[in-house]
SEPA-812044 format. One record per residue (C-alpha): x, z, y; residue number from 1. Coordinates in steps of 0.05 Angstrom, whole numbers, plus 32768, in hexadecimal, padded with zeros to 4 digits. Each point is the difference from the previous one (the first is absolute). Last residue first. Layout:
N
<px->X | pz->Z | py->Y | num->NUM> $
...
***
This chain:
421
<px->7F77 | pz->8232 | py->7F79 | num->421> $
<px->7FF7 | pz->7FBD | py->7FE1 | num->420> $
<px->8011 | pz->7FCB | py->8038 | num->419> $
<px->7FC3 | pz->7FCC | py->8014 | num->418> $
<px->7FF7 | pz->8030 | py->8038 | num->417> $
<px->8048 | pz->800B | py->8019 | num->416> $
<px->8049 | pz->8010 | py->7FE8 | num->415> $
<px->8027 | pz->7FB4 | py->7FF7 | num->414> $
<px->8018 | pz->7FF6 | py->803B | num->413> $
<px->8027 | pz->804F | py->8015 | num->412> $
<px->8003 | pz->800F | py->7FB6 | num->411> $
<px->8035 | pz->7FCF | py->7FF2 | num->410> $
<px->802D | pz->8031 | py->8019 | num->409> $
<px->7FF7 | pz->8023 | py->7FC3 | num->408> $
<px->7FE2 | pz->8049 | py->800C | num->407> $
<px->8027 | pz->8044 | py->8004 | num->406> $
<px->7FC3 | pz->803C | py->8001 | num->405> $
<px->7FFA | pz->8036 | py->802D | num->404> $
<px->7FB9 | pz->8025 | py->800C | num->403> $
<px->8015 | pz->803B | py->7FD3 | num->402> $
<px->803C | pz->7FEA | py->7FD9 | num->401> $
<px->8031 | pz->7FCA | py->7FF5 | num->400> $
<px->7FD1 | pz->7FCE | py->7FDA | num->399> $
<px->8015 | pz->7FBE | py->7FEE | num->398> $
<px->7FF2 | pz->7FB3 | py->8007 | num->397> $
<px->8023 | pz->7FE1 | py->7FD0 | num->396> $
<px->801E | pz->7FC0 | py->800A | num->395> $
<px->8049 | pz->800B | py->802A | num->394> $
<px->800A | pz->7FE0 | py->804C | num->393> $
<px->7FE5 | pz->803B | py->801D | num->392> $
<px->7FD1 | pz->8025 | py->8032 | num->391> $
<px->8001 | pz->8043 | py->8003 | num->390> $
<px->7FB8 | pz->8017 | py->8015 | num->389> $
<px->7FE1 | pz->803F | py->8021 | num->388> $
<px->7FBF | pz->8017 | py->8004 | num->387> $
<px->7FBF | pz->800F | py->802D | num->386> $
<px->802E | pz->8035 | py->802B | num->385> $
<px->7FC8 | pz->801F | py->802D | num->384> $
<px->7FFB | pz->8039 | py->7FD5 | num->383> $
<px->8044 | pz->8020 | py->8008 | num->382> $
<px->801F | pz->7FD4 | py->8037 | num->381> $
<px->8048 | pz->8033 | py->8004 | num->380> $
<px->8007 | pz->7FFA | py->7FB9 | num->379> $
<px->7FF5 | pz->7FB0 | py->7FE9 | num->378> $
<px->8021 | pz->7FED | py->8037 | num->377> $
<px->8046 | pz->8022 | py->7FE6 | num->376> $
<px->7FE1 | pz->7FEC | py->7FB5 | num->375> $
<px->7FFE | pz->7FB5 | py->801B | num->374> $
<px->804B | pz->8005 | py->801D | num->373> $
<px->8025 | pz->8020 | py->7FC7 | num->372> $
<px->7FD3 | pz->7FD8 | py->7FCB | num->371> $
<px->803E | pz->7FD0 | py->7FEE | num->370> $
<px->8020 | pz->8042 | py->7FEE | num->369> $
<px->7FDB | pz->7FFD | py->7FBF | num->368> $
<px->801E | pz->7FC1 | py->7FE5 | num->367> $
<px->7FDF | pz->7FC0 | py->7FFD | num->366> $
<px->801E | pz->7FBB | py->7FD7 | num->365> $
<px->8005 | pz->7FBE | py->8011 | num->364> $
<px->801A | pz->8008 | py->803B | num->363> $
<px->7FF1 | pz->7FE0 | py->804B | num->362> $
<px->7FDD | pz->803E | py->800E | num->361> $
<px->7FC8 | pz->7FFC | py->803D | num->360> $
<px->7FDC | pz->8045 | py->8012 | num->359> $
<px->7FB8 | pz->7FFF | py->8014 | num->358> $
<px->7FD5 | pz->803A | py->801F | num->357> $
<px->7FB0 | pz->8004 | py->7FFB | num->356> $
<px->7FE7 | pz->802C | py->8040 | num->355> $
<px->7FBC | pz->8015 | py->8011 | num->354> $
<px->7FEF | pz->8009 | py->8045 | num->353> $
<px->7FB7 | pz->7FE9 | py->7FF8 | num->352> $
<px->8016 | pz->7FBF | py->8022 | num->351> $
<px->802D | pz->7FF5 | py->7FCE | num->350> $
<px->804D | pz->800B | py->8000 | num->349> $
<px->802D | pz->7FD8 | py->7FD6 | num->348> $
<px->804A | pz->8011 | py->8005 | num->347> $
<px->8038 | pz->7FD2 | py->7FED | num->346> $
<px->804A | pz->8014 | py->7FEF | num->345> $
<px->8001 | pz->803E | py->7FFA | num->344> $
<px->803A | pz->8027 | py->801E | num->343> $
<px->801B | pz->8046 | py->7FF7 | num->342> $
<px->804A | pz->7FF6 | py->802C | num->341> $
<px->8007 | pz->804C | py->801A | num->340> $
<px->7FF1 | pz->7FDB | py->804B | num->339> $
<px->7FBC | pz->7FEA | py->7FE5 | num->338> $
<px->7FE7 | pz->7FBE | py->7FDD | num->337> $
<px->7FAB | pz->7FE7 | py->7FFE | num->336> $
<px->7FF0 | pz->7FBF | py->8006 | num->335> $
<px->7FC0 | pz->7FDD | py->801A | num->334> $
<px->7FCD | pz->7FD0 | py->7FE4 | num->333> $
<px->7FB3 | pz->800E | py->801A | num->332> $
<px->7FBA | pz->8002 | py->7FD6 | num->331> $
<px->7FBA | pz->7FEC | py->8011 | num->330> $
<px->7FE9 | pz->7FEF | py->7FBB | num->329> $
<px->7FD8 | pz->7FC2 | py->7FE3 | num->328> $
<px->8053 | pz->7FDB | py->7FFE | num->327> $
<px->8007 | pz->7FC2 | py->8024 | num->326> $
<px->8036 | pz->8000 | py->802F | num->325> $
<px->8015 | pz->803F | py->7FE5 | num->324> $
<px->800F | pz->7FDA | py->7FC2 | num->323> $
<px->8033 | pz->7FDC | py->8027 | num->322> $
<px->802B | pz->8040 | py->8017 | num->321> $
<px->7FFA | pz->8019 | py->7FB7 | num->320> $
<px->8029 | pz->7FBB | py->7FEF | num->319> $
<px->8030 | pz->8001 | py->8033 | num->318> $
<px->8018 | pz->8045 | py->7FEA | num->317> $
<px->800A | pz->7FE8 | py->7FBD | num->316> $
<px->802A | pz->7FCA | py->8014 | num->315> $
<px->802B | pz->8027 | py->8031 | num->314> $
<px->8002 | pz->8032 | py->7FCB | num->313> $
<px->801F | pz->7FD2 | py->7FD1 | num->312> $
<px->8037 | pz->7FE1 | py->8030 | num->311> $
<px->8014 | pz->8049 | py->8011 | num->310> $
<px->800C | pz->800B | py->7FB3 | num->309> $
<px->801F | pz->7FBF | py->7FF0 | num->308> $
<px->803A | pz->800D | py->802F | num->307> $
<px->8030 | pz->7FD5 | py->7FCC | num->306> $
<px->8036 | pz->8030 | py->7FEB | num->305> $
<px->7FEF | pz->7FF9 | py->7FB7 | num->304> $
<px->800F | pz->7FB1 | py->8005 | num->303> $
<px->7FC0 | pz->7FE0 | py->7FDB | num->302> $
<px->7FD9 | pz->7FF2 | py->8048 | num->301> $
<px->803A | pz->7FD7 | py->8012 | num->300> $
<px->7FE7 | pz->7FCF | py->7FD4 | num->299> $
<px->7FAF | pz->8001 | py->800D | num->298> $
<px->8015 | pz->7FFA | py->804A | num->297> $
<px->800E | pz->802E | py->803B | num->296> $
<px->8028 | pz->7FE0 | py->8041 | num->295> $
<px->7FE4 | pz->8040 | py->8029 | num->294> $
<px->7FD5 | pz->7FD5 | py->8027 | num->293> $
<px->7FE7 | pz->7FDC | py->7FCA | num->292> $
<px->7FE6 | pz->8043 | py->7FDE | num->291> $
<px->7FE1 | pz->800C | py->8041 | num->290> $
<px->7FDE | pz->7FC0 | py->7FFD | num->289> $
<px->7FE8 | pz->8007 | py->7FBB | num->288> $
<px->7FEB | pz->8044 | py->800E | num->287> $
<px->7FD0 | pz->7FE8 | py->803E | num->286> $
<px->7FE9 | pz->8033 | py->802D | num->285> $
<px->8047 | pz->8016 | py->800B | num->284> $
<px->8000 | pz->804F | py->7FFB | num->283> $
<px->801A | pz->8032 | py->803C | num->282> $
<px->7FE6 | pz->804C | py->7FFC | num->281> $
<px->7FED | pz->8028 | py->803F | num->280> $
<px->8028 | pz->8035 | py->801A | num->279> $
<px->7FD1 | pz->803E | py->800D | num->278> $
<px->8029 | pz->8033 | py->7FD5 | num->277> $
<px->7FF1 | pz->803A | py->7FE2 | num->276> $
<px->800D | pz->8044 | py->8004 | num->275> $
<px->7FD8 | pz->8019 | py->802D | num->274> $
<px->7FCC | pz->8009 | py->7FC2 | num->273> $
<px->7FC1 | pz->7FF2 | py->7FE3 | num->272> $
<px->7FEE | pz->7FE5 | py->8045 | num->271> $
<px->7FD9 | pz->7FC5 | py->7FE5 | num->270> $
<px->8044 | pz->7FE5 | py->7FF2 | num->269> $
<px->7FF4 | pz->7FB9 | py->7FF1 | num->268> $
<px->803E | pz->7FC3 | py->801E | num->267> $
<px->7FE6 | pz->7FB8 | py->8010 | num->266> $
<px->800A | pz->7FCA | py->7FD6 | num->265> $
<px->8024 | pz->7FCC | py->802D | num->264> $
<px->7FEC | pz->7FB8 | py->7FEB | num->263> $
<px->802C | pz->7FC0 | py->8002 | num->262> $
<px->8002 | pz->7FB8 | py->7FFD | num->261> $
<px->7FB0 | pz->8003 | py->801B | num->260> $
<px->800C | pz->7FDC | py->803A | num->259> $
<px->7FEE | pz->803F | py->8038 | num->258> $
<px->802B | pz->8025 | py->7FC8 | num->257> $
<px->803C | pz->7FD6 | py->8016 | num->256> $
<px->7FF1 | pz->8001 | py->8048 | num->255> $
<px->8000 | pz->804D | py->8002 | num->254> $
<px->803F | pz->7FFE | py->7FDC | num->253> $
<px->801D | pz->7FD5 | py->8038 | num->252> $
<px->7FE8 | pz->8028 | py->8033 | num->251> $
<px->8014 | pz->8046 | py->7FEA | num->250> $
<px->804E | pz->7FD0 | py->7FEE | num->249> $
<px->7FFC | pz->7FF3 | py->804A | num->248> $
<px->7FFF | pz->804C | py->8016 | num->247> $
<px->8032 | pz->8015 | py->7FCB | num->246> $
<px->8033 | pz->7FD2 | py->801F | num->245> $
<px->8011 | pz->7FD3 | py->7FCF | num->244> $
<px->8041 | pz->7FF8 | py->7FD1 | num->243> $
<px->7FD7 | pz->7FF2 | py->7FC3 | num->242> $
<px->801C | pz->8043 | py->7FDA | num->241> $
<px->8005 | pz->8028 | py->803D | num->240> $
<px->7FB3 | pz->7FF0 | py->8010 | num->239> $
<px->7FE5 | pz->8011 | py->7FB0 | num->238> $
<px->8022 | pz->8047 | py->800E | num->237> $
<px->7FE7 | pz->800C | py->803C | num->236> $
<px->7FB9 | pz->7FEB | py->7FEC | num->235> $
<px->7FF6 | pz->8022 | py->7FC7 | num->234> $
<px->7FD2 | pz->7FDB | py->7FCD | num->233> $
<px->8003 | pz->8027 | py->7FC3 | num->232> $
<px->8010 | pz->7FE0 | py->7FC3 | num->231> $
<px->7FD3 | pz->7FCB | py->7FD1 | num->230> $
<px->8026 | pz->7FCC | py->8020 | num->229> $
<px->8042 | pz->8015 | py->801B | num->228> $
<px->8028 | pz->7FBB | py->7FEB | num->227> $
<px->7FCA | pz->7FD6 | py->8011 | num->226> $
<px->7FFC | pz->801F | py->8048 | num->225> $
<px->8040 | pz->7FEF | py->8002 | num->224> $
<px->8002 | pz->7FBD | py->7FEF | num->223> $
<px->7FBA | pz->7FF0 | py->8033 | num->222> $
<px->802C | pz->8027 | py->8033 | num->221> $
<px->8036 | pz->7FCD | py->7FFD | num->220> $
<px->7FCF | pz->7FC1 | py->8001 | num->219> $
<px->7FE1 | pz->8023 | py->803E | num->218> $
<px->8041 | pz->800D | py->8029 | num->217> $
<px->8014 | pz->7FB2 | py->7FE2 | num->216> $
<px->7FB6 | pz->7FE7 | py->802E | num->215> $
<px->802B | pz->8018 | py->8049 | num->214> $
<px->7FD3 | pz->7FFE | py->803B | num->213> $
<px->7FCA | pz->8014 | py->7FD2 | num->212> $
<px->7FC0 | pz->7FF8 | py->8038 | num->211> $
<px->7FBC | pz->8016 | py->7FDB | num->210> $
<px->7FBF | pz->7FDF | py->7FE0 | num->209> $
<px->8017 | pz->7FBE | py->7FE9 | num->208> $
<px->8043 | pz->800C | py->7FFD | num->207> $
<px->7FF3 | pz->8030 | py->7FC1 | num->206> $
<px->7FDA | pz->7FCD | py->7FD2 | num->205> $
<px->8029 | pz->7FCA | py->8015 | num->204> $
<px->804B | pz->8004 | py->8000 | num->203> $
<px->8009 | pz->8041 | py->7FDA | num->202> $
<px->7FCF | pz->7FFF | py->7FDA | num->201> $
<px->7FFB | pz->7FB5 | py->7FE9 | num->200> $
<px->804A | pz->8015 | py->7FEF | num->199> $
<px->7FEF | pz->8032 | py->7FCE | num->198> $
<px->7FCF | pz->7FD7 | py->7FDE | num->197> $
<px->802F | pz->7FC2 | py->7FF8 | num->196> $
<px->8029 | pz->8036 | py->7FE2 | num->195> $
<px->7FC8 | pz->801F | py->7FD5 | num->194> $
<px->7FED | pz->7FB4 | py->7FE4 | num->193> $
<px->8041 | pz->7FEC | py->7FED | num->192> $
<px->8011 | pz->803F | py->7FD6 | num->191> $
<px->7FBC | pz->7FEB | py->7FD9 | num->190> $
<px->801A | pz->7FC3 | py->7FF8 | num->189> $
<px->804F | pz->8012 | py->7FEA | num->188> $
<px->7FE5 | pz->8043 | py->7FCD | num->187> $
<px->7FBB | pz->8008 | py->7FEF | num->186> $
<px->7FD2 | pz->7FBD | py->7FF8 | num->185> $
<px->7FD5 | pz->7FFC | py->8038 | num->184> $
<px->7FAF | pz->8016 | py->8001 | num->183> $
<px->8009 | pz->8043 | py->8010 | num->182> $
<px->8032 | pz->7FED | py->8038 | num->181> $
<px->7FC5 | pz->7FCD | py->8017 | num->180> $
<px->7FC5 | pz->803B | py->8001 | num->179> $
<px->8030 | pz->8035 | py->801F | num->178> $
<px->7FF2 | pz->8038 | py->7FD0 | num->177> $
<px->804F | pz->8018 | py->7FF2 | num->176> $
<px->801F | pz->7FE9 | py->7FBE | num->175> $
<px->803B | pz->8027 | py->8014 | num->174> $
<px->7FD7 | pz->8039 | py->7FF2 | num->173> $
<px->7FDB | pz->7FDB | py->7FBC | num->172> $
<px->8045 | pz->7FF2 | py->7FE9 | num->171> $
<px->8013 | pz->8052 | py->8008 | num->170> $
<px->7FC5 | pz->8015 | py->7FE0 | num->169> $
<px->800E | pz->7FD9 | py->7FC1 | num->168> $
<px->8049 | pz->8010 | py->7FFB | num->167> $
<px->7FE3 | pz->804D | py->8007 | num->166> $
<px->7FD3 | pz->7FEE | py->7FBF | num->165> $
<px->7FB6 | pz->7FF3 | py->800A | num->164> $
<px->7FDA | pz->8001 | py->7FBC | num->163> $
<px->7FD8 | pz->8039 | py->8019 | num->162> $
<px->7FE2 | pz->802F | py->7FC9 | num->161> $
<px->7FB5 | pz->800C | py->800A | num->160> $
<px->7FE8 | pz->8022 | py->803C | num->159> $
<px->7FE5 | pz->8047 | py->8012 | num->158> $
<px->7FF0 | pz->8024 | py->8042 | num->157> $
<px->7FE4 | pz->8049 | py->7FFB | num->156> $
<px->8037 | pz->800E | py->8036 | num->155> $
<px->7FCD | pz->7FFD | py->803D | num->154> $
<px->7FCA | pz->7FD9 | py->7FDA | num->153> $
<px->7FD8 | pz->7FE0 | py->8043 | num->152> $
<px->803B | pz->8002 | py->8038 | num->151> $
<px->8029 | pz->7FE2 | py->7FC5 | num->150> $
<px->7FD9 | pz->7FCB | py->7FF3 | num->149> $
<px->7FF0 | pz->7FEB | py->804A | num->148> $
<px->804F | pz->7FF7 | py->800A | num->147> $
<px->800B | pz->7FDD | py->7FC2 | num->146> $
<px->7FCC | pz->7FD3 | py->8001 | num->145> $
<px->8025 | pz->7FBB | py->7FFD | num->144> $
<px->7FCC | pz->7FF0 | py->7FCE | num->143> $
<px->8033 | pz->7FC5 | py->7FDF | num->142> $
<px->7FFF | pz->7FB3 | py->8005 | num->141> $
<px->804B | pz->7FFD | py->7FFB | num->140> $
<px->800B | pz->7FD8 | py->8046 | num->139> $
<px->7FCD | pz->802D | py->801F | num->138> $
<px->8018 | pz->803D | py->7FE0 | num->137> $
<px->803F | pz->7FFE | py->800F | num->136> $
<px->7FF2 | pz->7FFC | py->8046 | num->135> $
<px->8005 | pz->7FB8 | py->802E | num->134> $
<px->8021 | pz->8008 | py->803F | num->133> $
<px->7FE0 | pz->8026 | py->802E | num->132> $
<px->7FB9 | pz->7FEF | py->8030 | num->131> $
<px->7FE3 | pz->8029 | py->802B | num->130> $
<px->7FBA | pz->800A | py->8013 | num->129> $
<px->7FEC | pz->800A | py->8043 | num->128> $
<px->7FB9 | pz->800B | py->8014 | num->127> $
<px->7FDE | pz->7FE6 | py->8047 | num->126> $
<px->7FDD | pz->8014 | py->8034 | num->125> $
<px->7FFA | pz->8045 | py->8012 | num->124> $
<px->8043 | pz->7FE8 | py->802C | num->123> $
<px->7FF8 | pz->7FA9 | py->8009 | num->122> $
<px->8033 | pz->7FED | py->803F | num->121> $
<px->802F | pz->803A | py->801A | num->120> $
<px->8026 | pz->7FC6 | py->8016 | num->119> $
<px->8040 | pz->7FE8 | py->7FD8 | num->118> $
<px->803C | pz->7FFC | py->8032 | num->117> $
<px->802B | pz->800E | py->7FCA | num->116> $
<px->7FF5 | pz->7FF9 | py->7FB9 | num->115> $
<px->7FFB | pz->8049 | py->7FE0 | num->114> $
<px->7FB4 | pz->8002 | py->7FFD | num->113> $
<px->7FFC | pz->7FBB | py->7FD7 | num->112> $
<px->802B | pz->8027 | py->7FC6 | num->111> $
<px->8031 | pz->7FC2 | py->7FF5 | num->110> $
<px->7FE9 | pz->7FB9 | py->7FD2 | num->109> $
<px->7FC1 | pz->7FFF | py->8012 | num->108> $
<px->7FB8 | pz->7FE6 | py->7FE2 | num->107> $
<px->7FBF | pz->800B | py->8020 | num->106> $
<px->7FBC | pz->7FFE | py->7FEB | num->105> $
<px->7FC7 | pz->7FF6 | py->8033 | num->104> $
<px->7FBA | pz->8007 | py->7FFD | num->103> $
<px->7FED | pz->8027 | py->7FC1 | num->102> $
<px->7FD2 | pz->802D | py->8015 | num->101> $
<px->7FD0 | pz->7FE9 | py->803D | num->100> $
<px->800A | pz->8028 | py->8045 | num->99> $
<px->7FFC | pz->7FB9 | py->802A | num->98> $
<px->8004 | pz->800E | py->8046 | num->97> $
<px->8030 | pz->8032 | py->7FF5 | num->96> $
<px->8023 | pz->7FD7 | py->7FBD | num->95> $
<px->8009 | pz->7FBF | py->803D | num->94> $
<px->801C | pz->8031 | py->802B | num->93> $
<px->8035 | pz->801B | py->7FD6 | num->92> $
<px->8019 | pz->7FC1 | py->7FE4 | num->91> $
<px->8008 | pz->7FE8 | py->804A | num->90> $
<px->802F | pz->803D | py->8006 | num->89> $
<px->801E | pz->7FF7 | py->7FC5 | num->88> $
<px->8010 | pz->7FAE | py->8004 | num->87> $
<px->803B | pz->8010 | py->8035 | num->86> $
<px->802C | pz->8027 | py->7FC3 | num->85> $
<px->800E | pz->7FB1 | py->7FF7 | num->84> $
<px->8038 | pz->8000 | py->7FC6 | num->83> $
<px->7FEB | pz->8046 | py->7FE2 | num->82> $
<px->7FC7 | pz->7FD7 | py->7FE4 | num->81> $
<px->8028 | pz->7FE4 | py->7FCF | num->80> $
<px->7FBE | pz->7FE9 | py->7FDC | num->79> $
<px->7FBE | pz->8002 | py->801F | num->78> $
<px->7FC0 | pz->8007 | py->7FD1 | num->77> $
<px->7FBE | pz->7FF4 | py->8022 | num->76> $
<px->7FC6 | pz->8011 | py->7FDD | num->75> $
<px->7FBE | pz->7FE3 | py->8013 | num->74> $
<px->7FE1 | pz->7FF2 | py->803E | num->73> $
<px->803E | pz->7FE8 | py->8022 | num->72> $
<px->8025 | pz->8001 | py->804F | num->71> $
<px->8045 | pz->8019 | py->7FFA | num->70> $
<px->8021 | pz->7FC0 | py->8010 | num->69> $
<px->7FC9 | pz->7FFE | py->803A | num->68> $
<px->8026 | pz->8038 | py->8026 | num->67> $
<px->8042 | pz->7FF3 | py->7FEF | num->66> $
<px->8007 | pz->7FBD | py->8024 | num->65> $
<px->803E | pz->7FEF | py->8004 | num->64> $
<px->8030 | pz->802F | py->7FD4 | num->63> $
<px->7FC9 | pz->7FF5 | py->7FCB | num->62> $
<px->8007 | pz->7FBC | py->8006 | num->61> $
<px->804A | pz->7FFA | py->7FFC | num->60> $
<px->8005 | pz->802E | py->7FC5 | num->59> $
<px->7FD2 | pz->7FD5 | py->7FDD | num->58> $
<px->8028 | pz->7FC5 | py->800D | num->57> $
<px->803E | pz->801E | py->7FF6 | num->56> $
<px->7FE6 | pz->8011 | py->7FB8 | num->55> $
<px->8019 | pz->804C | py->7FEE | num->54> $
<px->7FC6 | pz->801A | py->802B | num->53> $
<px->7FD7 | pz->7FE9 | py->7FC2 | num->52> $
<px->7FB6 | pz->8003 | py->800A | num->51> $
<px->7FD1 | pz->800C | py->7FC9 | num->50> $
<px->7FAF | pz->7FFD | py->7FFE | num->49> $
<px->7FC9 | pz->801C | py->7FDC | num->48> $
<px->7FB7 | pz->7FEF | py->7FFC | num->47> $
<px->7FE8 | pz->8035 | py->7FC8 | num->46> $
<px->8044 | pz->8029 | py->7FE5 | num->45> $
<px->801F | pz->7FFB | py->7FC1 | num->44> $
<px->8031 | pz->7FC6 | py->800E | num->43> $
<px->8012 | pz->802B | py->803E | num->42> $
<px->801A | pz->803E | py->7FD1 | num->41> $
<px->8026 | pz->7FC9 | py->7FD7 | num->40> $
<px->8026 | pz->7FE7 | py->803D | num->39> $
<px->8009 | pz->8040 | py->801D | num->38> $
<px->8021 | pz->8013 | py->7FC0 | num->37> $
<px->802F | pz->7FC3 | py->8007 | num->36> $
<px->8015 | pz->8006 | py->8043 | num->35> $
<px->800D | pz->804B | py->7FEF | num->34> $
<px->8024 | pz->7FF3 | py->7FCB | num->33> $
<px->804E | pz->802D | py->8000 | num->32> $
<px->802D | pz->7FC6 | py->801F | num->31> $
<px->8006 | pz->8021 | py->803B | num->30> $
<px->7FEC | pz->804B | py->8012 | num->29> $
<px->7FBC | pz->801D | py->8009 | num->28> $
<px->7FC0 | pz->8006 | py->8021 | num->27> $
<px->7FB0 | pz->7FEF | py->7FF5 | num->26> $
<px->7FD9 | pz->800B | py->8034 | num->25> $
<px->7FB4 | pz->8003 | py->7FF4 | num->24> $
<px->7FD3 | pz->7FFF | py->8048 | num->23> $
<px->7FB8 | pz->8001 | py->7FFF | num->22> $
<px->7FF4 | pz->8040 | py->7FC8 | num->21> $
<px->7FCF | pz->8000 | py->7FD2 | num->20> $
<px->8006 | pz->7FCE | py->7FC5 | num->19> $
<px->8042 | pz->7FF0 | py->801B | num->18> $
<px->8016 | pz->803B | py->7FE6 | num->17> $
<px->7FEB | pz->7FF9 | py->7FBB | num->16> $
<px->8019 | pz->7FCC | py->7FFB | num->15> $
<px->8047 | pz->800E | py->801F | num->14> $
<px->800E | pz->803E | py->7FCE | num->13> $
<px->7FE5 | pz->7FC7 | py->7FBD | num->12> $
<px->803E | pz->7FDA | py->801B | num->11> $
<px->8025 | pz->8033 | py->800C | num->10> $
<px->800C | pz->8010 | py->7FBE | num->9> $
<px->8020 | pz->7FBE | py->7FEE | num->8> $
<px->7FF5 | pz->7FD1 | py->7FC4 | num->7> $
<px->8034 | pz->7FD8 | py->7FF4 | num->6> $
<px->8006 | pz->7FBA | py->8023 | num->5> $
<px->803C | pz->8006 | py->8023 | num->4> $
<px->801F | pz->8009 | py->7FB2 | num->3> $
<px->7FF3 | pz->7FC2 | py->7FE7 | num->2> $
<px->7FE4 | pz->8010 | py->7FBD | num->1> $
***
């Protein structure tokens, strides 16, 4: 199956949206389908019709008249509509004289509140749904439930053997979920692909929406950031190693999470203690890119002293951060480390205050101090601690006491309603 034709979750997400809301946006980086889930979502719809700001001549006409370019009884989907931010105020007063559902959808390529100039056009209007890279489950056709699972059974969770080695893992992180790298033989092609990819960055996607006097600053920081995926995202530190002032390398980050190449997961304390720290935590949204980035192939990947581990938790982070997207609970990714160095590497917490905490082992195997962080949560949340999961690149999934159990790191696509549990 060509892979830019898998089925996404956001699809069904954009649906329903349009079925009551004027305005859908639909964001993300390159190369990840939006053009072509917006054409599917518009094949579905009564009286549709598509415009391209790609095509100069559709550009042009949009630039010069963008009042009647908006003009349409049905739905109107605009692609690359970060290219004339000057259609969003028109947009806004044809949905106010107008207030039908399912007006407009828009496609972007950068969050449309970060581009500059952009008027305070459509608020109360509109809902954003972002679009990643494809998940594991969406290329595997698998629940991708993990998150909504576990806030339901807490550490009553149970799955049959995974066949998933750590080899396995590690091809499916270089793998990455960019539609065309997914589709690419691994190795020279796929190689291909991320550097073409890199330099559309660095010469389109950020130009576009911000001044880089000098584009090798950016290709710099994009090696180091690869480097420290996974760690914590200290500014200081991250500026001596490019050779920026700290004040430009803000900027630049914020321009690279503004394109989806990177997310920072925010640091949890829910004052359990002083103790910890606020720094956030730096992955690449993209494990195939970051594994790029860091020259990391199927080969290399043998050598012992191959950072596997921080490439493994980049990829498993990623994929919780997508099922947010989606998932039927209201749930937000932090991480949790303090000054005495008790980390976990992802913490859920649900609306309800909850908490469901993640660690990431590139081994096969689980010891008992791989709990160190979890039981630390574990003890100062009492009741509000839902469970805690080791996740691994072995098959069993494992119990390691009350509300504590090591799971394959399978878990996080193929847990979910059509899982046994």
């Amino acid at each position: 199956m060509d892979p830019s034709l898998f089925p996404r979750r956001a699809e069904a997400m954009a649906l329903e949206a349009l079925s009551d809301t004027r305005v859908v946006v639909v964001n993300g980086a390159r190369q990840v389908g939006k053009s072509t889930l917006a054409s599917l979502i518009a094949a579905q719809a009564d009286n549709a019709r598509q415009l391209y700001l790609d095509d100069p001549a559709i550009l042009a006409a949009a630039e010069e008249d963008p009042v009647a370019f908006v003009q349409h009884d049905g739905l109107l989907m605009i692609d690359e509509i970060q290219r004339t931010p000057q259609l969003l105020l028109p947009i806004k007063h044809e949905v106010d004289r107008h207030p039908r559902a399912g007006r407009f959808l828009l496609i972007g390529s950068a969050r449309l509140l970060g581009l500059r100039d952009l008027p305070d056009a459509l608020p109360g209007r509109t809902e954003t749904i972002e679009l990643w890279p494809l998940s594991q489950g969406e290329i595997d056709s698998a629940p991708d439930g993990f998150v909504d699972h576990v806030f339901t059974h807490g550490a009553d969770v149970a799955m049959n053997p995974s066949p998933l080695r750590k080899p396995d893992y590690v091809d499916r992180a270089l793998r990455g979920g960019y539609p065309e790298a997914v589709r690419r033989d691994p190795g020279r092609r796929r190689n291909r692909f991320f550097d073409s990819y890199i330099t559309d960055l660095v010469t389109r996607d950020v130009r576009q929406i911000s001044d880089i006097e000098r584009p090798a600053e950016m290709r710099r920081l994009l090696s180091v950031i690869g480097a420290r995926m996974g760690g914590l995202a200290v500014v200081q530190s991250i500026a001596g190693d490019v050779g920026l002032p700290r004040v430009t390398l803000s900027r630049y980050l914020d321009l690279l999470e503004l394109i989806f190449v990177i997310k920072r997961i925010p640091a949890w304390s829910s004052n359990l203690t002083t103790r910890a720290i606020s720094t956030p935590k730096l992955i690449v949204t993209d494990s195939g890119l970051g594994g790029r980035l860091i020259g990391m192939s199927t080969e290399r990947a043998r050598d012992v002293t191959a950072p596997i581990g921080p490439l493994l938790e980049n990829f498993a982070i990623g994929e919780v951060a997508r099922q947010l997207t989606w998932a039927n609970e209201s749930v937000q990714l932090f991480h949790y480390r303090d000054r005495d160095q008790i980390e976990v590497d992802m913490v859920l917490e649900h609306a309800s205050g909850e908490v469901i905490g993640l660690e990431v082992k590139a081994a096969e195997t689980v010891r008992g101090d791989d709990f160190r962080g979890l039981r630390h949560l574990a003890d100062r949340l009492g009741a509000r601690f839902r469970a805690g999961f080791v996740l691994y690149t072995g098959e069993q999934s494992l119990s390691f006491g009350e509300r504590l159990r090591a799971l394959p790191m399978s878990s996080l696509w193929t847990l979910g309603t059509t899982t046994q549990s």
